[in-house]
C-alpha positions, 0 to 999 in steps of 0.5 A: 500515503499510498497504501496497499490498492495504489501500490498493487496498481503501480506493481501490475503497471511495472510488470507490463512495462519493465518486467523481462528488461536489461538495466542499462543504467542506474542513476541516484540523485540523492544518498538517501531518502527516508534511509540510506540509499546503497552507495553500490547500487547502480554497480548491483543492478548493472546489466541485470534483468528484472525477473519480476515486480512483486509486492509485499503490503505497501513495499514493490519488490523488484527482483533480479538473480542477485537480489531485490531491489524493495521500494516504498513510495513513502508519503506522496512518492510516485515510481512511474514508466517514462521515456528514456528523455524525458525531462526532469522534475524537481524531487526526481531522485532516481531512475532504472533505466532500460533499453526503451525506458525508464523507472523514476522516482519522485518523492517530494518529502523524502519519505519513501526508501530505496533498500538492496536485500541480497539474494544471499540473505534469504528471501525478501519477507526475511528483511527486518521492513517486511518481517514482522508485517501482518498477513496478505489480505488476499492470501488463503491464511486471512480469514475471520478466525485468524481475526479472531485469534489475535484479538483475544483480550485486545482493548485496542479499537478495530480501526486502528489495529487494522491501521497497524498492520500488525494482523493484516497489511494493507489496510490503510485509512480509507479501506479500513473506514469502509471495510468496517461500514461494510462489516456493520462493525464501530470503528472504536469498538475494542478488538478483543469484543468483536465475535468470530462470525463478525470478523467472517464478515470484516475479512469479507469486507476487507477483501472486497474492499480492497479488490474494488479500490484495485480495479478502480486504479487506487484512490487519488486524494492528492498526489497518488497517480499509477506507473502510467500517470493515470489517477484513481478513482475508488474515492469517488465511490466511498460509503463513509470516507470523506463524507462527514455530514453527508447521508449514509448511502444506506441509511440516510442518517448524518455520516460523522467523524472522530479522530483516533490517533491523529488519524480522521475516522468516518463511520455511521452510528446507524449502520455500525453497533 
């Protein structure tokens, strides 16, 4: 799934090329993806001007003076910059389609959503999707302390309430096995037990994280490629994710895995107490 690198090099790519753009057309191929898509959408985005691409965790925000238009890209979804001709694939669901181009699309398991959130409700951060998200890991309010606040007397581990994005957004699988090797910190360990100069060093370790995994152009494990159809490449570089078996690129020790809600957990025994 596309977490919050992939989704912020798709953001940076559509600036570039669709921002400042006149709609000149709208076609939905499918009434509805993971919800339903608007039936009048292609009625609200007609004529309009996308002001702007932004980013809320893993959800684009695509505003226009009448509202936003909130993409995610579900499972394996892909939203990409084409030609105005170019030819369509199987799961090609929808296209926004501008004077010298088109936005389109592409979900092969229907798990993403194309939502309208109405400028005459609020600002986007008010829709019931993006509400009850965590903080911005590049915003000023996350920090080791706000890590530690809401972790008090907290039994779940650190990996997966980092993967719930209940403090935090966008710290997805993979960022959060390597944030937690570079903090030093078990993944099983309860939150509530982690002391506030070692989430100093997780909040570092997620920001560093996830910058490195943007200016490699995300991480391609299978299906994930940019607005330009370019793959990434910060799996290349991972210290324990996918590497099971494999020698900690620090300590030499084995690099084991556990499972912690369905979801595979890399670490070192070594280098994380």
């Amino acid at each position: 799934m596309p977490e919050l690198p992939e989704v912020e090099v798709v953001r940076a790519g559509l600036s570039g090329s669709a921002a400042g753009r006149r709609v000149q057309g709208v076609t939905v191929r499918v009434p509805a993806l993971r919800w339903p898509i608007p039936a009048d959408l292609p009625n609200m985005l007609a004529r309009r001007v996308l002001l702007q691409v932004g980013r809320r965790g893993k959800y684009l925000l695509l505003a226009f003076e009448n509202g936003w238009l909130i993409v995610h890209l579900g499972m394996s979804g892909t939203f990409s910059w084409k030609a105005v001709d170019a030819p369509l694939r199987a799961h090609d669901h929808f296209d926004l389609v501008f004077d010298r181009g088109l936005l389109r699309l592409n979900d092969p398991r229907r798990f993403g959503a194309l939502l309208w959130h109405p400028a005459s409700a609020g600002p986007p951060e008010t829709h019931p999707l993006l509400a009850s998200l965590g903080v911005e890991p590049f915003s000023s309010a996350f920090n080791g302390r706000l890590l530690f606040e809401a972790t008090r007397g907290r039994k779940l581990a650190i990996k997966s309430l980092l993967l719930s994005g209940s403090v935090v957004v966008g710290v997805g699988n993979i960022y959060a096995s390597e944030s937690l090797f570079r903090a030093g910190i078990r993944p099983s360990t309860a939150a509530g037990r982690i002391s506030h100069a070692r989430y100093d060093r997780l909040a570092d370790a997620i920001r560093a994280t996830l910058s490195e995994a943007i200016a490699a152009g995300g991480s391609t494990l299978r299906d994930f490629v940019s607005s330009e159809g370019q793959t990434g490449y910060f799996q290349l570089d991972c210290f324990v994710y996918d590497r099971a078996g494999d020698p900690c690129r620090v300590c030499a020790a084995p690099i084991r895995m556990l499972r912690q809600q369905q979801r595979a957990t890399y670490w070192c025994a070594h280098c994380q107490t």
